[in-house]
N, C-alpha and C positions, 0 to 999 in steps of 0.2 A: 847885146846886153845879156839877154839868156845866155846865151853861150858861154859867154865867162861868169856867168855864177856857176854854171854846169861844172868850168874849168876850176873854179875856185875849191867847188863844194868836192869834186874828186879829188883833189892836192889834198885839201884835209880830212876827207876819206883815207885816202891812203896813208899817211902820214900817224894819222888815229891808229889807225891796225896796228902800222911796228911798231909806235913809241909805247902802244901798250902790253906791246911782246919782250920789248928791247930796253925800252928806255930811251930818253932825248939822246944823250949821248951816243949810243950805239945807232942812233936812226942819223944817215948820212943824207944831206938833200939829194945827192947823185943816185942814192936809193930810191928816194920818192918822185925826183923825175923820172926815174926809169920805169919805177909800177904804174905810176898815170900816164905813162906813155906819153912824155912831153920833152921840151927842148928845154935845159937852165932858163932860158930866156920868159918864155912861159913861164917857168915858175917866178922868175923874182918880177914876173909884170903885175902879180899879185900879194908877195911877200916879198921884201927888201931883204931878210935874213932870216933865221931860226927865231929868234926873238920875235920877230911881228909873226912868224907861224904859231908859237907859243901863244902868243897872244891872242890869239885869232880862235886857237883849238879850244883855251881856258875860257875865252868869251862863249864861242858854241856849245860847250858843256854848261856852264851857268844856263844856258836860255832852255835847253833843253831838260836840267835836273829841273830849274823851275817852272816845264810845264807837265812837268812829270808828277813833282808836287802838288802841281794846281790842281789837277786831273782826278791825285787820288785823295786830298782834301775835302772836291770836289762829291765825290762820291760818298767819300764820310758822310760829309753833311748831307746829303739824302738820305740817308739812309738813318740818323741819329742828330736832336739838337741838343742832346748836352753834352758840354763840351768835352768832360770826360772820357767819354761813350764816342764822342766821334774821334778822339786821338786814339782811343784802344781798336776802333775800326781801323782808322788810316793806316797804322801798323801793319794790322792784321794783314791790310790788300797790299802795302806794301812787300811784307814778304811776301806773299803768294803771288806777286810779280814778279820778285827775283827768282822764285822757286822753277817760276815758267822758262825762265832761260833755260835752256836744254845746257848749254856748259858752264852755266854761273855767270856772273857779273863780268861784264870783260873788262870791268878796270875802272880806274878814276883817274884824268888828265890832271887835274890840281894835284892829286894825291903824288903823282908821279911828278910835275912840275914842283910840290917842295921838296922831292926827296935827291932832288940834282938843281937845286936854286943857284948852287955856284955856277950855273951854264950860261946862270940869265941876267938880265938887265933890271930896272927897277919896276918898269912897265908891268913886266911880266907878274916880278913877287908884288907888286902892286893890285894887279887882278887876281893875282890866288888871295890875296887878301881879302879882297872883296867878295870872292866867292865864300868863303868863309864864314866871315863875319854878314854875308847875306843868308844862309843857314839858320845860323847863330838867331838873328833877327826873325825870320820864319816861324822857328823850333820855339823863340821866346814867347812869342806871339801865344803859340799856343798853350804852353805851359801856366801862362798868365790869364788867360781864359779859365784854364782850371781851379786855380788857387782861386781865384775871384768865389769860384763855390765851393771849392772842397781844400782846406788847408792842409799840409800835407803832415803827414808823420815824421817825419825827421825834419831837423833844418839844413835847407837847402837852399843853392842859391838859387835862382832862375837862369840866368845866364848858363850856369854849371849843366844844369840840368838840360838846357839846348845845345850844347856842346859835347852832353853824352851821345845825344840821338845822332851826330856824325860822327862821332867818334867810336860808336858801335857799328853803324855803316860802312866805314872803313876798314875798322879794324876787322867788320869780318871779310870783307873784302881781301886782305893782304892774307889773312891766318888760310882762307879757301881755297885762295891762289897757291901757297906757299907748301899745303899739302895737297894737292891737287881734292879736293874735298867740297863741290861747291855748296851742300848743304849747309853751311857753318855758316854761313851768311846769313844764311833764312833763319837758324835755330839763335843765333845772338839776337836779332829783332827779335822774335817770340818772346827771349828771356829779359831783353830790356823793355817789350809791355807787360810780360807780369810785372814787374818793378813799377811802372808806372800806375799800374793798379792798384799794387799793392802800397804803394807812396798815398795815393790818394783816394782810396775807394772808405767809405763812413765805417768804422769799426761797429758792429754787433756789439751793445749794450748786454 
């Protein structure tokens, strides 16, 4: 039984690397049996196609971002209990996480998995959906924590508002990648916590 999660967890090792070098498309299974050093047979004893490897990569990123989240939420709140103060903390550690990557962020599996959704099955845009909108739900989470004490300066939605904080995480993920630049990553968080400070921090009378 170890053995084959050993087997499993290198197939999506491997698999992880090039699709976030390549792309699903340009990642061949004959590529990824040949770096895990395995026979086809081997490989589909754990995945039946691309589609349940998709599947399987997008479920291991969910469990992983969210303990990644948990971790630096975690730490917030030691550190800070109002609510404010601990979302402008998690930020903070969170970039200084990604800053600690010596090459930057290697990628996001969802993010690559919708940017080639015509490859896949329903399964698949099924669980980027849910990664998603599990985010979404997280990011709400806390934002609604906030407004509970400090109503914000603009009107905004909440939902909108948990939707930025991936959508800054990605986006600087792609613009870092795109110009070989990984700091852009860490300086869009920084900019969309002054934002959130600045949305919600009591104006000086």
């Amino acid at each position: 039984m170890a053995r084959g999660e050993d087997t499993r967890k290198k197939i999506l090792d491997v698999a992880q690397d090039a699709i976030l070098t390549k792309g699903f498309d340009a990642t061949s299974i004959d590529e990824i049996v040949a770096s895990a050093e395995l026979t086809k047979s081997g490989f589909f004893y754990h995945f039946r196609d691309k589609n349940a490897l998709a599947s399987a990569l997008i479920e291991r990123h969910i469990e992983v971002e969210d303990q990644l989240f948990d971790d630096v939420f975690a730490r917030a709140k030691d550190l800070a209990d109002d609510p404010l103060q601990v979302a402008l903390i998690a930020l903070k550690l969170l970039a200084e996480l990604i800053e600690d990557m010596p090459n930057g962020h290697p990628g996001c599996i969802v993010a690559t998995a919708v940017y080639q959704d015509r490859l896949f099955n329903a399964d698949v845009r099924d669980a980027n959906r849910r990664a998603v909108l599990g985010w979404r739900s997280r990011f709400r989470k806390m934002f609604d924590a906030i407004i509970a004490v400090y109503p914000p300066h603009d009107d905004v939605e909440p939902d909108d508002l948990a939707d930025m904080v991936s959508s800054v995480i990605e986006g600087g993920i792609v613009m870092s990648r795109a110009v070989s630049e990984p700091s852009i990553t860490v300086r869009q968080i920084m900019l969309l916590r002054s934002y959130v400070k600045l949305l919600f921090s009591p104006r000086l009378k």
